[in-house]
PDB file of the backbone (N, CA, C, O) and the ligand in Angstrom, with CONECT records:
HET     ZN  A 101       1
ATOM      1  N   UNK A   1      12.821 -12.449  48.778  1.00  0.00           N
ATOM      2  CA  UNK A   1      13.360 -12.854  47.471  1.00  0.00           C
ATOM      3  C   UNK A   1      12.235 -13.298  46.541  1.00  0.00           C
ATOM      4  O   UNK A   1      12.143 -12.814  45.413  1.00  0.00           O
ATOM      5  N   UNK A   2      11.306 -14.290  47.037  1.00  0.00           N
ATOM      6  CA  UNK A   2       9.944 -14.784  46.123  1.00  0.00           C
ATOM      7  C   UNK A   2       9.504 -13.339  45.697  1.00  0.00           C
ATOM      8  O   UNK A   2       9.282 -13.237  44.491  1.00  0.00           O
ATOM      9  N   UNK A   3       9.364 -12.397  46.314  1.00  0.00           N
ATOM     10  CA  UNK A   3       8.546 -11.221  46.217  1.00  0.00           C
ATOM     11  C   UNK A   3       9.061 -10.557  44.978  1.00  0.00           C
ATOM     12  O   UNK A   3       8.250 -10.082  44.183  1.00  0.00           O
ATOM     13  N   UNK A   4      10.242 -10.494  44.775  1.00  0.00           N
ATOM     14  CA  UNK A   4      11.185  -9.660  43.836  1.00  0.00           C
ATOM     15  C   UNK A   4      10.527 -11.017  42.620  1.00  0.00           C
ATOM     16  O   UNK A   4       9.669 -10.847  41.754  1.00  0.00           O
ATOM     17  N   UNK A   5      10.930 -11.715  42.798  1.00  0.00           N
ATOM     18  CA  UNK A   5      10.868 -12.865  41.350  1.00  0.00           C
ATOM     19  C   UNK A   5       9.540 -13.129  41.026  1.00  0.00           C
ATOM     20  O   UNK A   5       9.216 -13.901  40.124  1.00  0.00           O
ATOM     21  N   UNK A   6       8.534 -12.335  41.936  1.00  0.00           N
ATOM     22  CA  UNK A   6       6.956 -11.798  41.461  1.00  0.00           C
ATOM     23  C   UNK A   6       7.075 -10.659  40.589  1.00  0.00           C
ATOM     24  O   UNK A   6       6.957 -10.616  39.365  1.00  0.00           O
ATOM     25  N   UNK A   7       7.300  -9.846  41.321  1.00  0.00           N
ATOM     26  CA  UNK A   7       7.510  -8.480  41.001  1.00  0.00           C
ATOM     27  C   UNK A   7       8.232  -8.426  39.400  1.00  0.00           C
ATOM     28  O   UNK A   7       7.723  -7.720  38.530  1.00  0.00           O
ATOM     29  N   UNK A   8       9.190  -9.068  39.193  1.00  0.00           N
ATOM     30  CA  UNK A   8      10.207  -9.266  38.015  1.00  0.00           C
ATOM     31  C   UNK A   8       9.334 -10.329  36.745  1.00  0.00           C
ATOM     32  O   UNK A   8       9.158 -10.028  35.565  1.00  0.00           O
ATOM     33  N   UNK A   9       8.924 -11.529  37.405  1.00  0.00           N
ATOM     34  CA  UNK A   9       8.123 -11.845  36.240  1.00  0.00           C
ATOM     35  C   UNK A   9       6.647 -10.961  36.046  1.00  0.00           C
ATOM     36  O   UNK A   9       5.915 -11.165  35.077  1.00  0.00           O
ATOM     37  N   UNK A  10       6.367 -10.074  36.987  1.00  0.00           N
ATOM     38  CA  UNK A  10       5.212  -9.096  36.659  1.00  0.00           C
ATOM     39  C   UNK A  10       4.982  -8.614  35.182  1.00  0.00           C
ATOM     40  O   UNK A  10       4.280  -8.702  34.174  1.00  0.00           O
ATOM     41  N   UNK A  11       6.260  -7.945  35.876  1.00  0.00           N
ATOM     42  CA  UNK A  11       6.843  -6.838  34.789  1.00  0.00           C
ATOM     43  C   UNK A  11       7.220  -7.324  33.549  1.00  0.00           C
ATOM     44  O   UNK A  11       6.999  -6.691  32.517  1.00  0.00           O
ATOM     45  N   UNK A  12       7.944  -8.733  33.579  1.00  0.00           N
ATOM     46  CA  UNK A  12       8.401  -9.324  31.901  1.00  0.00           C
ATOM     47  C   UNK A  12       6.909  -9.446  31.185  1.00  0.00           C
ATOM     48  O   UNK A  12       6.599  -9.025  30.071  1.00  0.00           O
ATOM     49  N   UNK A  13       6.068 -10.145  32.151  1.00  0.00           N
ATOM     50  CA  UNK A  13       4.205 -10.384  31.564  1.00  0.00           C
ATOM     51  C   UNK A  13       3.680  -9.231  30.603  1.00  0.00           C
ATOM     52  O   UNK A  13       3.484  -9.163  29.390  1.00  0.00           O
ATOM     53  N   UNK A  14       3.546  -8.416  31.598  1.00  0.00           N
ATOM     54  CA  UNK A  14       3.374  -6.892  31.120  1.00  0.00           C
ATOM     55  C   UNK A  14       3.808  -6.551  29.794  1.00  0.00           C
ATOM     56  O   UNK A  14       3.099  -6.400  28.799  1.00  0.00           O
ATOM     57  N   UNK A  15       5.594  -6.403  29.937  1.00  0.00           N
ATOM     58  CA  UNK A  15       5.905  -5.929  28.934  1.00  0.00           C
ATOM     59  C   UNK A  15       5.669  -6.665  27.811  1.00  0.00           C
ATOM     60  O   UNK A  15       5.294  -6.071  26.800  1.00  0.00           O
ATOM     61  N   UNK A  16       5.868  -8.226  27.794  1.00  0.00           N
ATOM     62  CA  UNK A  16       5.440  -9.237  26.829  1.00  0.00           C
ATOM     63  C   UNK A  16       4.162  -8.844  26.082  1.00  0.00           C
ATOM     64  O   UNK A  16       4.061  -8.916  24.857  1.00  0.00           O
ATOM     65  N   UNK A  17       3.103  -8.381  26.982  1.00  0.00           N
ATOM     66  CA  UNK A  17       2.269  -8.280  26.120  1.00  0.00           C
ATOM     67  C   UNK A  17       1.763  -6.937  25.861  1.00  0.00           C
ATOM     68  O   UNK A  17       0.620  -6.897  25.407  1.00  0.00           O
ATOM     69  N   UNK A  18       2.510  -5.559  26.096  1.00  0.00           N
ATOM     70  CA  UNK A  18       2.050  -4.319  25.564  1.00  0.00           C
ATOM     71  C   UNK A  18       3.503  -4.725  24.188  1.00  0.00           C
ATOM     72  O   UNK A  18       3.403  -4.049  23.165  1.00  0.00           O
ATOM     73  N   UNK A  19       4.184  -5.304  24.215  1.00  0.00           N
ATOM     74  CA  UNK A  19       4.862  -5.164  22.667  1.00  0.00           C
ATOM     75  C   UNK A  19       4.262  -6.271  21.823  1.00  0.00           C
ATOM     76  O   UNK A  19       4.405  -6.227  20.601  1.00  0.00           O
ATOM     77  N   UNK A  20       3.464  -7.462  22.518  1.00  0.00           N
ATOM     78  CA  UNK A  20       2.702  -8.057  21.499  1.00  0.00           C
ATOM     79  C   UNK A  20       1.346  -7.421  20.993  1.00  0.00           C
ATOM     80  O   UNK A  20       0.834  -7.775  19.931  1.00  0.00           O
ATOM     81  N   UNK A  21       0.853  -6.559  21.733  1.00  0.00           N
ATOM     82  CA  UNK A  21      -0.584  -5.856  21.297  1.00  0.00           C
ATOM     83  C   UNK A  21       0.164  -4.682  20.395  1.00  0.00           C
ATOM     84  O   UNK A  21      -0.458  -4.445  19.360  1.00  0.00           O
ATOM     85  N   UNK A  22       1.452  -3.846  20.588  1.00  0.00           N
ATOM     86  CA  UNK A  22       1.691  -2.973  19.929  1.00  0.00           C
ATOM     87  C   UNK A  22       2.208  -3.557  18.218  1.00  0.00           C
ATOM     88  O   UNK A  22       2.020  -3.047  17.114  1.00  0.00           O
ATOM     89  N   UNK A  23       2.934  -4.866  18.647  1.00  0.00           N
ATOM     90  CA  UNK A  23       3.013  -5.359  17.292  1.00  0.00           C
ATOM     91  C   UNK A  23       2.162  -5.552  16.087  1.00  0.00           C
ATOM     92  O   UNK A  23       2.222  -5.169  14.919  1.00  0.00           O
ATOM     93  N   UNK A  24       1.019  -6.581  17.077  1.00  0.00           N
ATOM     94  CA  UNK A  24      -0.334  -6.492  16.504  1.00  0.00           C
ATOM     95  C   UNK A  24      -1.010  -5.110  15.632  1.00  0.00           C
ATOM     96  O   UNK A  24      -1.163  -5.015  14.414  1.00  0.00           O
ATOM     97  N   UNK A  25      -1.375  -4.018  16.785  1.00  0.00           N
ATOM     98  CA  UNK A  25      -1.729  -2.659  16.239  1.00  0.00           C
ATOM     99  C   UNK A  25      -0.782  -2.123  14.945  1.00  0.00           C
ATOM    100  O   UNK A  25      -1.254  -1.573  13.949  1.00  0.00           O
ATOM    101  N   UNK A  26       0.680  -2.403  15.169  1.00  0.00           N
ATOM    102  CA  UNK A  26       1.111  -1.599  13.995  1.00  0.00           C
ATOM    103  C   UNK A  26       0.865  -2.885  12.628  1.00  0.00           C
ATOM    104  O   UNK A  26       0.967  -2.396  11.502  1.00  0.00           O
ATOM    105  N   UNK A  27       0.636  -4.043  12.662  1.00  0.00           N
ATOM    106  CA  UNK A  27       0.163  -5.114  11.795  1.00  0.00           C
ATOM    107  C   UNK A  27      -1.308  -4.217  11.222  1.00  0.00           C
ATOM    108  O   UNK A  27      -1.191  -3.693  10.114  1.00  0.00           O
ATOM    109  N   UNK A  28      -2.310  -4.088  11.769  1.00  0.00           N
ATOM    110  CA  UNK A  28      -3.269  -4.192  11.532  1.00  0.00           C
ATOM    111  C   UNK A  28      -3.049  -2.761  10.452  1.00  0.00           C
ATOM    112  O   UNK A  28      -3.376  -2.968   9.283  1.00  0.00           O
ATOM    113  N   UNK A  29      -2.585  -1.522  10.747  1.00  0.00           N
ATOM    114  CA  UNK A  29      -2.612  -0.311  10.626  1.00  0.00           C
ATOM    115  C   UNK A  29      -1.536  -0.350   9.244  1.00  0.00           C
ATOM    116  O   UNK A  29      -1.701   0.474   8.345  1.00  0.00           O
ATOM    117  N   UNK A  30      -0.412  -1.396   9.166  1.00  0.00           N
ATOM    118  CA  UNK A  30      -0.150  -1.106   7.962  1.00  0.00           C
ATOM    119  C   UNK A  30      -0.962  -2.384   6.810  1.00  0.00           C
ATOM    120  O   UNK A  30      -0.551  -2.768   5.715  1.00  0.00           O
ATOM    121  N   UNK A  31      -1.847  -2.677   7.342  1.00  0.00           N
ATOM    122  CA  UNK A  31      -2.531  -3.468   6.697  1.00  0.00           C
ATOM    123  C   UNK A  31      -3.646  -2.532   5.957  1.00  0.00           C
ATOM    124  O   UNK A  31      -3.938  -2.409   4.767  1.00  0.00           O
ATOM    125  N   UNK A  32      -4.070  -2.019   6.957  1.00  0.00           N
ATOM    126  CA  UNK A  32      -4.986  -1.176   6.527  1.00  0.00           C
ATOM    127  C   UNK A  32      -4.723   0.192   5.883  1.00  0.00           C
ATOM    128  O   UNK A  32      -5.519   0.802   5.169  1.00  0.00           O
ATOM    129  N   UNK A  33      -3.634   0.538   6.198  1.00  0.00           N
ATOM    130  CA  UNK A  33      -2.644   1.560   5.057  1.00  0.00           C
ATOM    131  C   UNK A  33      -2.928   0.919   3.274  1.00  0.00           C
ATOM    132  O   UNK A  33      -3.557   1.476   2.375  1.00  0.00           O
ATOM    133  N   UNK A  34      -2.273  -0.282   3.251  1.00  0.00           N
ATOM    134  CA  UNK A  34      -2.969  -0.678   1.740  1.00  0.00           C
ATOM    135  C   UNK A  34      -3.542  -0.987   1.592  1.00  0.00           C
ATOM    136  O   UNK A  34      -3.481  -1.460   0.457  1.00  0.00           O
ATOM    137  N   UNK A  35      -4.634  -1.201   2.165  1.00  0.00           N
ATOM    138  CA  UNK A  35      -6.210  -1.378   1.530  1.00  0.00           C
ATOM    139  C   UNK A  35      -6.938  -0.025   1.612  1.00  0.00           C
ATOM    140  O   UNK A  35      -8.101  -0.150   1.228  1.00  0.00           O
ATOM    141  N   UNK A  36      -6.583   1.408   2.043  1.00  0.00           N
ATOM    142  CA  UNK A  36      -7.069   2.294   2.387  1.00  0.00           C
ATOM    143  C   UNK A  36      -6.378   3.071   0.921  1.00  0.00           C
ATOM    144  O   UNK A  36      -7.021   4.012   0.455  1.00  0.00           O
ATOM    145  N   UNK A  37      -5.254   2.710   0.323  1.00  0.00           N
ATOM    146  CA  UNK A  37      -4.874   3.294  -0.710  1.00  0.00           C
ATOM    147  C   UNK A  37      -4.166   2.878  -1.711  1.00  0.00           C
ATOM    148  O   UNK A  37      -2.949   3.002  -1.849  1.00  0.00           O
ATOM    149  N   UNK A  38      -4.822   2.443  -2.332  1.00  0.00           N
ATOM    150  CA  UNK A  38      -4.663   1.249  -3.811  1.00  0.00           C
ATOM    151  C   UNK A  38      -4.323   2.570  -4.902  1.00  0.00           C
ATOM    152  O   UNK A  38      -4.760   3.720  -4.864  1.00  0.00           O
ATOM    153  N   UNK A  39      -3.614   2.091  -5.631  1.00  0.00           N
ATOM    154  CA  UNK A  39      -3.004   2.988  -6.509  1.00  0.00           C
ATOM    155  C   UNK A  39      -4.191   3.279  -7.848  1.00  0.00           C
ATOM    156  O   UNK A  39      -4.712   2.308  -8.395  1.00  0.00           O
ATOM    157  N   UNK A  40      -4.506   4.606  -8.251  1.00  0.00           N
ATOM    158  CA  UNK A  40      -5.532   4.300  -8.692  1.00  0.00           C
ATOM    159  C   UNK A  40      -5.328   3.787 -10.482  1.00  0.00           C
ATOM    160  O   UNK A  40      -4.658   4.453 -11.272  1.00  0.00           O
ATOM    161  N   UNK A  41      -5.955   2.676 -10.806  1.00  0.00           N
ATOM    162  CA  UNK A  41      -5.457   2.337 -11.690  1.00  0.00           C
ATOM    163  C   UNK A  41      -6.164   2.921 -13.229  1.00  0.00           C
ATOM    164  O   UNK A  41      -7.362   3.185 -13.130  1.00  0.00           O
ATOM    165  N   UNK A  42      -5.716   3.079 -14.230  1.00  0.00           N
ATOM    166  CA  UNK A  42      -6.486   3.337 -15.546  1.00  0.00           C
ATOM    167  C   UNK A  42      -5.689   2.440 -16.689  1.00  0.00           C
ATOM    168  O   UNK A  42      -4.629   1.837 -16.521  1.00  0.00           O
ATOM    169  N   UNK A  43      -6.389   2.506 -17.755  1.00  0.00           N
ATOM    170  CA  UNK A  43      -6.286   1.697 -19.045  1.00  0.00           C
ATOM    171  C   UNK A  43      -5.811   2.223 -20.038  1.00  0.00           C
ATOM    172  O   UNK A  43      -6.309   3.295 -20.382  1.00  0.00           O
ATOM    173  N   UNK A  44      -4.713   1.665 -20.818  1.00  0.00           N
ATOM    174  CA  UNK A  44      -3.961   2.449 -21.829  1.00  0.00           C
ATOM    175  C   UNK A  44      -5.237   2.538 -23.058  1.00  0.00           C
ATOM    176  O   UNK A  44      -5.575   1.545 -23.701  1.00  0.00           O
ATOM    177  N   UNK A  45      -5.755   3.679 -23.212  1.00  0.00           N
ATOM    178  CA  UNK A  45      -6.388   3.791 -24.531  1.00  0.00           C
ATOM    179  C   UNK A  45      -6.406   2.576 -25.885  1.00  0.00           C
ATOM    180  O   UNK A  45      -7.261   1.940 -26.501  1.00  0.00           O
ATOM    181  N   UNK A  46      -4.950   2.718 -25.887  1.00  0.00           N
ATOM    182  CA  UNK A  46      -4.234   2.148 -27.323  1.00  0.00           C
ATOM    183  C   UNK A  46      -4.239   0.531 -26.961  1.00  0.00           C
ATOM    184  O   UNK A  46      -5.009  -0.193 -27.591  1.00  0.00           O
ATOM    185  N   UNK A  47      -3.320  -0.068 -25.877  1.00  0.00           N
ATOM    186  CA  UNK A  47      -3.688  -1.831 -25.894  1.00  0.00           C
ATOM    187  C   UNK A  47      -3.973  -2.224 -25.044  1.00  0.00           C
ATOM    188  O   UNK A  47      -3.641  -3.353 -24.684  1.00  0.00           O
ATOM    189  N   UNK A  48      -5.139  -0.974 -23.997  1.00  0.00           N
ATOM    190  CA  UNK A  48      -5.896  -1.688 -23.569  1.00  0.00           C
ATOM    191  C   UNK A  48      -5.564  -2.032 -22.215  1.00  0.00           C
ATOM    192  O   UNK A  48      -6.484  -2.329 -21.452  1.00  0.00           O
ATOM    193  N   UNK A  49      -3.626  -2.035 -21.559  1.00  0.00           N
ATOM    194  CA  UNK A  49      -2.777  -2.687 -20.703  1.00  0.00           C
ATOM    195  C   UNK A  49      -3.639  -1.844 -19.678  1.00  0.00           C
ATOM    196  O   UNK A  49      -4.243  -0.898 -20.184  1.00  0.00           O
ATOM    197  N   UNK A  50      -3.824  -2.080 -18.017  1.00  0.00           N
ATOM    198  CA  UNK A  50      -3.485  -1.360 -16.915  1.00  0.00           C
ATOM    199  C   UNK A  50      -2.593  -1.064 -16.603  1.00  0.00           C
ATOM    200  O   UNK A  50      -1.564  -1.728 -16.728  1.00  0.00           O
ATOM    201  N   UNK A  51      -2.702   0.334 -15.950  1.00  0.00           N
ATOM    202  CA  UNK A  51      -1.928   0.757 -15.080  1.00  0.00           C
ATOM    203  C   UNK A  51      -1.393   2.199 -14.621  1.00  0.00           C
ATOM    204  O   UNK A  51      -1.529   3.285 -15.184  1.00  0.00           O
ATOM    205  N   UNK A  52      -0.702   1.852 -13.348  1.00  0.00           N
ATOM    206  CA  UNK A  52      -1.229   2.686 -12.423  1.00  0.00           C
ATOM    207  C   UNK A  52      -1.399   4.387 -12.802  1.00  0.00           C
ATOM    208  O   UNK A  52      -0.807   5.005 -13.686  1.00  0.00           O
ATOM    209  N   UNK A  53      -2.296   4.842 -11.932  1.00  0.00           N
ATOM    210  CA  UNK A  53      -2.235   6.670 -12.688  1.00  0.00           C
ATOM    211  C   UNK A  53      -0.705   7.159 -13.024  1.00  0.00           C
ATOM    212  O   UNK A  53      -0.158   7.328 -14.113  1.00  0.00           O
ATOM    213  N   UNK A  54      -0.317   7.291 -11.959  1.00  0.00           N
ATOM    214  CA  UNK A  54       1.200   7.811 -11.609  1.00  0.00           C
ATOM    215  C   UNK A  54       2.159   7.671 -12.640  1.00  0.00           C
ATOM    216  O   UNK A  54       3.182   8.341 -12.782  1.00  0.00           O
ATOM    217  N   UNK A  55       1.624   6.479 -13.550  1.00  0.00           N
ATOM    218  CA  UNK A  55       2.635   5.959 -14.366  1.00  0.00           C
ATOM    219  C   UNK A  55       1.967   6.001 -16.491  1.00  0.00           C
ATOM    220  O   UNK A  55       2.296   5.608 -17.610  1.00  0.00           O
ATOM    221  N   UNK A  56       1.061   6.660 -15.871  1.00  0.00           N
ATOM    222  CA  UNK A  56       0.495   7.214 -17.250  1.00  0.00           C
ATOM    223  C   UNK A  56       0.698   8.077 -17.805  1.00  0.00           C
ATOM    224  O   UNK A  56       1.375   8.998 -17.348  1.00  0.00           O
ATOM    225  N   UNK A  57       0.254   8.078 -18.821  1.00  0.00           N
ATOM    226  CA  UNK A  57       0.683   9.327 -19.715  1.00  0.00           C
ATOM    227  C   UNK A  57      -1.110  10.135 -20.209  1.00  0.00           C
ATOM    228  O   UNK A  57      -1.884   9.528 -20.950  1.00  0.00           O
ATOM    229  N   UNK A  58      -1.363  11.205 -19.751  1.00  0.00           N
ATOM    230  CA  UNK A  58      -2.891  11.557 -19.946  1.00  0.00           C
ATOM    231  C   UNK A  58      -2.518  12.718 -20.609  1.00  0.00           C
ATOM    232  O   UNK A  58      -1.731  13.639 -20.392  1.00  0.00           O
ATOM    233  N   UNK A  59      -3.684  12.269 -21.896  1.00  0.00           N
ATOM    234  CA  UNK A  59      -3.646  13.764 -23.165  1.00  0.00           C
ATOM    235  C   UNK A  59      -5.069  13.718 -23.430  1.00  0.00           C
ATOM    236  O   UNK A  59      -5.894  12.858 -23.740  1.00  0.00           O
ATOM    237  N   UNK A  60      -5.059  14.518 -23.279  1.00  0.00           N
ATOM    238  CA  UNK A  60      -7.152  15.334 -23.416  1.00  0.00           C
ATOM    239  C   UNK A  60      -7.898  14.174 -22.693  1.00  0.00           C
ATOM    240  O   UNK A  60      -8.791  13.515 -23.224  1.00  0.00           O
ATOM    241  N   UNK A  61      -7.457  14.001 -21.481  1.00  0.00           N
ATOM    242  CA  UNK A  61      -8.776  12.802 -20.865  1.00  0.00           C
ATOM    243  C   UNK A  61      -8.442  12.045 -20.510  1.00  0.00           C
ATOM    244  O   UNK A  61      -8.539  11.735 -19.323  1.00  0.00           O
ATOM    245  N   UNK A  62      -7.499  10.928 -22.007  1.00  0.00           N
ATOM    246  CA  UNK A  62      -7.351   9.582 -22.199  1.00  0.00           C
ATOM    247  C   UNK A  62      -5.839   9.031 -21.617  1.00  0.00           C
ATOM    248  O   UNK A  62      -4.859   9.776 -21.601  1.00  0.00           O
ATOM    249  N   UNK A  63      -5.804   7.852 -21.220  1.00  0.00           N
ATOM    250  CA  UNK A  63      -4.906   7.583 -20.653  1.00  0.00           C
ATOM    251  C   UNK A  63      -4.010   6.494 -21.541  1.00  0.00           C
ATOM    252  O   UNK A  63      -4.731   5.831 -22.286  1.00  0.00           O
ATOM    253  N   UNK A  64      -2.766   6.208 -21.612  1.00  0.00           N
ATOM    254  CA  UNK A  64      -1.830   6.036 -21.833  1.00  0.00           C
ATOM    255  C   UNK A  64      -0.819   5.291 -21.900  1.00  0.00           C
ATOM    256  O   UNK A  64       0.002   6.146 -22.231  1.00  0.00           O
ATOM    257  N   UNK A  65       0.023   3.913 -21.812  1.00  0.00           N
ATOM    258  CA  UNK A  65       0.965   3.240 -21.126  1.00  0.00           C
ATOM    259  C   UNK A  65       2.075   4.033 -21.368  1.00  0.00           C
ATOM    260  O   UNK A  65       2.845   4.372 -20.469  1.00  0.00           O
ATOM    261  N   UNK A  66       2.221   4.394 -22.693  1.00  0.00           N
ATOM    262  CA  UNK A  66       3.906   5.115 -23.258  1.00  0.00           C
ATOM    263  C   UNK A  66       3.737   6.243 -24.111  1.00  0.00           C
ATOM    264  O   UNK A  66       2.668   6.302 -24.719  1.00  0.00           O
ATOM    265  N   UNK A  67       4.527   7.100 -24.271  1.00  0.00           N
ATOM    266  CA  UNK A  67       4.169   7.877 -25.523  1.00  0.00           C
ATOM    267  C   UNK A  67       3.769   7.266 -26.735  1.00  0.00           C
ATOM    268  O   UNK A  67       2.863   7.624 -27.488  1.00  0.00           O
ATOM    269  N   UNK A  68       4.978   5.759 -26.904  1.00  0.00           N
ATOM    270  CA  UNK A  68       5.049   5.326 -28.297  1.00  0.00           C
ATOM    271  C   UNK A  68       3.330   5.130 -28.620  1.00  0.00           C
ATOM    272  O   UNK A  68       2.979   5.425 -29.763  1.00  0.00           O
ATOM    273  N   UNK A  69       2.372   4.692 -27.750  1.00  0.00           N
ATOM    274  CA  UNK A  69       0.769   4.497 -27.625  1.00  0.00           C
ATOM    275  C   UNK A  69       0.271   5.721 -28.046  1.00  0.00           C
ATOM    276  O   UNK A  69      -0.214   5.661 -29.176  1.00  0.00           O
ATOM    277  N   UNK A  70       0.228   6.829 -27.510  1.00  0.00           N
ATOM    278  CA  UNK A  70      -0.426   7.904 -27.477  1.00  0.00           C
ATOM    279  C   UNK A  70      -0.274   8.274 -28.669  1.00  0.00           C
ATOM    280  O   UNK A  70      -1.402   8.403 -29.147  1.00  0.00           O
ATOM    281  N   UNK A  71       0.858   8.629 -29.757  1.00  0.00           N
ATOM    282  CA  UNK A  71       1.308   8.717 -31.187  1.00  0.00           C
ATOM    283  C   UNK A  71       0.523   8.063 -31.565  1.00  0.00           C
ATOM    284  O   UNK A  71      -0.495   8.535 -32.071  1.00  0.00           O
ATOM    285  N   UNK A  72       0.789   6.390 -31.416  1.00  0.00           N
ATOM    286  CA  UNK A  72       0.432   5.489 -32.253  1.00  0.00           C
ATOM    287  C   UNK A  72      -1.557   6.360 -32.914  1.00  0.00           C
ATOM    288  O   UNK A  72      -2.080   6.899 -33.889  1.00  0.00           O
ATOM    289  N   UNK A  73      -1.860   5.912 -31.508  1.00  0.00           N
ATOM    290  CA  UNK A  73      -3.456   6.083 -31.295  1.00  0.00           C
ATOM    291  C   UNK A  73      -3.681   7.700 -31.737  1.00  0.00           C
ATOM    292  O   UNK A  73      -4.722   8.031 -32.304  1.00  0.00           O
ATOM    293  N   UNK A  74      -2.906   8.413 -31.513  1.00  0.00           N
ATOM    294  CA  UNK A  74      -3.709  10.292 -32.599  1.00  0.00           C
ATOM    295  C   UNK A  74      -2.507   9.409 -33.918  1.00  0.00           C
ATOM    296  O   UNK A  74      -1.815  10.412 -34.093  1.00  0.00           O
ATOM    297  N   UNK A  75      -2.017   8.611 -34.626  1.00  0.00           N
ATOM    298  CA  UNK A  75      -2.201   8.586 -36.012  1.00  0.00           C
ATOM    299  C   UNK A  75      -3.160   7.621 -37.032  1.00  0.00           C
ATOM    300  O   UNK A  75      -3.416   7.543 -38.233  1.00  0.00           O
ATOM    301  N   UNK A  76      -3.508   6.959 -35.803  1.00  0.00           N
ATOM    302  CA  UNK A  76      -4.895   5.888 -36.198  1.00  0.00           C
ATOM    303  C   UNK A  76      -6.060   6.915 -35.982  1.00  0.00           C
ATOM    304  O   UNK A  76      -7.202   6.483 -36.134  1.00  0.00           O
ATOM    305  N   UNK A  77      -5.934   7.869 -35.737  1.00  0.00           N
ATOM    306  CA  UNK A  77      -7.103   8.679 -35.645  1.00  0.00           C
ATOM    307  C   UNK A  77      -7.885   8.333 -34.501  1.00  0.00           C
ATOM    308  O   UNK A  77      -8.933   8.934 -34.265  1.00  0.00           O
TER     309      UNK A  77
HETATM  310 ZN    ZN A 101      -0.519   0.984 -24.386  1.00  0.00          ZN2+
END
């Protein structure tokens, strides 16, 4: 019977700690997911605001927050 209640807390040890190292690993990995890919950011021409590419508006080069900017800035010349 001692032998089994070796055997049994073996195994809880074990498993305790391949799901605490796996926890860990997937911690570290989505940690390093966003620091490995930051959104890349640019500057609205017109006031200057950040932000992100994805969410810009780019005409010959220059980047953008809104259309209403991009107007604004080709009628200010
Ligand atoms: Zn703007």
């Amino acid at each position: 019977m001692g032998k089994y209640l070796l055997l049994i807390g073996g195994a809880l040890l074990v498993y305790w700690i391949v799901r605490a190292s796996l926890r860990r690993r997937q911690r570290e990995l989505s940690q390093q997911h966003e620091k490995a890919a930051p959104e890349d950011m640019v500057r609205c021409d017109d006031c200057g605001v950040h932000l992100p590419r994805g969410e810009s508006l780019t005409v010959r080069g220059r980047f953008y927050c809104s259309v209403e900017h991009q107007r604004r800035h080709d009628a200010s010349g």
